[in-house]
C-alpha positions in Angstrom: 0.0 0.0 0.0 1.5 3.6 -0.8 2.0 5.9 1.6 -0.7 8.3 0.0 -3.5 5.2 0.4 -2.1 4.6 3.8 -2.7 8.4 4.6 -6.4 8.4 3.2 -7.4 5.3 5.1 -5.8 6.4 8.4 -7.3 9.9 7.7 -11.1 8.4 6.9 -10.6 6.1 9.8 -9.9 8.5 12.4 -12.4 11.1 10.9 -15.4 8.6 10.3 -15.8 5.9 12.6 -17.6 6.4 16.0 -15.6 4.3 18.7 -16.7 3.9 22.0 -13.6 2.7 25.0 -13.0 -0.9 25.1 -12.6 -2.7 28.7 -9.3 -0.7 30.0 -9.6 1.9 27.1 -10.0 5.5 28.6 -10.9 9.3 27.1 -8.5 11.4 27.9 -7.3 15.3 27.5 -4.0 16.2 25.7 -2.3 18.6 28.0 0.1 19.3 25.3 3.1 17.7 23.2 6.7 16.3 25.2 8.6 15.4 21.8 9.3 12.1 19.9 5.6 11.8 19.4 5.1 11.3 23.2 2.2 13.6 24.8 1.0 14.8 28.3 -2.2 13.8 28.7 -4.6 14.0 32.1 -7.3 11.6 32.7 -10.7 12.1 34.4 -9.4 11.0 37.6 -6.8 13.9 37.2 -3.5 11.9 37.1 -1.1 13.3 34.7 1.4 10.9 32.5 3.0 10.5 29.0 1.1 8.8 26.2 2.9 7.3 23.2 1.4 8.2 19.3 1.1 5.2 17.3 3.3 4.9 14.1 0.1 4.5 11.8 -0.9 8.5 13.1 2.6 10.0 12.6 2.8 12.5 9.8 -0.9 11.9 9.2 -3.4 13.3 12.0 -1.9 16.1 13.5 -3.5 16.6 17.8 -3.1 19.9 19.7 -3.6 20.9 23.2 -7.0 20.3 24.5 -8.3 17.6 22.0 -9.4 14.1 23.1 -8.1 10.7 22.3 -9.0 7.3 23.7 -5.5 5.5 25.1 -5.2 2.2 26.5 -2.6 1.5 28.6 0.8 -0.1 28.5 2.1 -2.9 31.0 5.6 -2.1 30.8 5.8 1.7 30.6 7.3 3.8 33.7 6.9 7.5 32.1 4.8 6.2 28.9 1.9 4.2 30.9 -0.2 4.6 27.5 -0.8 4.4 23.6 -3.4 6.5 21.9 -5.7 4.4 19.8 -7.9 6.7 18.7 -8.1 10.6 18.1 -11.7 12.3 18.9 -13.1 14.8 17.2 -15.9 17.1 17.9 -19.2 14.6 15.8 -17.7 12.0 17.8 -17.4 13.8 21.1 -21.0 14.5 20.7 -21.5 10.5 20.4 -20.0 9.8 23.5 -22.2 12.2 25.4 -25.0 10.8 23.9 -23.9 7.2 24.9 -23.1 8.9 28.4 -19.9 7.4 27.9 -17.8 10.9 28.5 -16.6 11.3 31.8 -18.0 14.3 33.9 -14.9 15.8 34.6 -14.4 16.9 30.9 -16.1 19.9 29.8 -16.1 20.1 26.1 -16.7 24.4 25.1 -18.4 23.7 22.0 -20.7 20.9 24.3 -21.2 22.8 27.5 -24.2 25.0 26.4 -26.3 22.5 24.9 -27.9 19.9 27.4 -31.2 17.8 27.2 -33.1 20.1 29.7 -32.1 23.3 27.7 -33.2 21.8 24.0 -36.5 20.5 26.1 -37.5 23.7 27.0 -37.9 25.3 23.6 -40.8 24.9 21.7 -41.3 24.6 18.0 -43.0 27.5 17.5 -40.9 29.6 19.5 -37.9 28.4 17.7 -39.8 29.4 14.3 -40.5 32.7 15.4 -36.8 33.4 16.8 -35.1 31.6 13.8 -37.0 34.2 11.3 -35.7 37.1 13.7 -32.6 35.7 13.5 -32.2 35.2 9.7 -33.3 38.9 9.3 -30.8 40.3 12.3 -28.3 38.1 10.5 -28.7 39.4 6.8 -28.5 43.0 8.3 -25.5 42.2 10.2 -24.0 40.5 6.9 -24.6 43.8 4.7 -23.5 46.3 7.8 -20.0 43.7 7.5 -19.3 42.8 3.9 -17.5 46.3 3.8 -15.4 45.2 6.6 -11.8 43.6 5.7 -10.8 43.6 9.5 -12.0 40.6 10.4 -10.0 38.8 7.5 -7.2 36.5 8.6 -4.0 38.3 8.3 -1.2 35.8 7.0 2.2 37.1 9.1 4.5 34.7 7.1 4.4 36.8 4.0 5.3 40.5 3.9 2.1 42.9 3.3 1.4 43.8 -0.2 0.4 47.7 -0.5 -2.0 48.3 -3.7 -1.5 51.8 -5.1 -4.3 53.7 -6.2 -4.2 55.5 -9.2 -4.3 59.1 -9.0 -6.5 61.1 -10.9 -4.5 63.9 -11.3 -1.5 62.2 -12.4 -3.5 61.1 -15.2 -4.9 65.0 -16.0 -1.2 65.7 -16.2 0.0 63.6 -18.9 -3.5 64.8 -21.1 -2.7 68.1 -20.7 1.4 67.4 -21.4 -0.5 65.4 -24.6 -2.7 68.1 -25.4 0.2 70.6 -25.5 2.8 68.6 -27.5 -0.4 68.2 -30.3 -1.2 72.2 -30.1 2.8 73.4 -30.8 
């Protein structure tokens, strides 16, 4: 298998399949990277160790500080006393809360707000009504900001490019310099 196949089957592996901890499997936080693909991670109980990165996910799925993986735990290891064996993302995150599989000492930000007594206590037509305030509030919003670069992401590895703007009286110059040369 080539290492671009490899890459899209790892890739589609860890992006589309919804894996739930085996028997000593546990979710746990990356705290951040240590080097040699080890990583910091806590687990729900709060105890903080190394955790090794498989080779299959080197140089193919890249994990940051504060994502979620599922490790399970190695016999032998004195500093590494795990191996990830799966990388969570947010559609999968969701999952486990659904399956109440995610530990309560997590809070996920893009989770938190959204729990089954909030999404109970709106109705349907309540949600009509403020969705179609919303879409208008929204539209205005978009044509009060279309004129508005600020927002734009602002790449610092390449130096700025200034745009000149063509002035209008340079231009009058040269038609009247024109218009003279034609006249003598």
């Amino acid at each position: 298998m080539s290492k671009a196949t490899k890459r899209k089957h790892v890739a589609r592996e860890v992006m589309e399949d919804y894996v739930e901890p085996d028997g000593d499997q546990e979710i746990v936080k990356i705290l951040g990277g240590q080097g040699n693909n080890l990583h910091k991670i806590v687990t729900a109980d709060g105890e903080n160790y190394l955790a090794s990165m498989p080779t299959k996910f080197r140089r193919n799925v890249w994990i940051k500080r504060g994502d979620f993986v599922i490790v399970e735990p190695i016999a032998e290891g004195d500093r590494v006393r795990a191996e990830i064996v799966h990388i969570l993302y947010p559609k999968q995150v969701k999952y486990l809360c659904q399956e109440n599989l995610w530990p309560k000492t997590f809070q996920v930000p893009y989770l938190r707000n959204r729990s089954p007594e909030t999404k109970k206590e709106t109705t349907m037509s309540a949600a009509s009504h403020n969705n179609a305030a919303k879409e208008e509030e929204e539209e205005e919003e978009y044509e009060e900001s279309s004129d508005d670069d600020s927002d734009l992401f602002v790449n610092t590895n390449r130096p700025p490019v200034y745009e000149e703007e063509d002035d209008d009286d340079d231009d009058d110059e040269d038609e009247h310099e024109e218009e003279e040369d034609e006249g003598e």
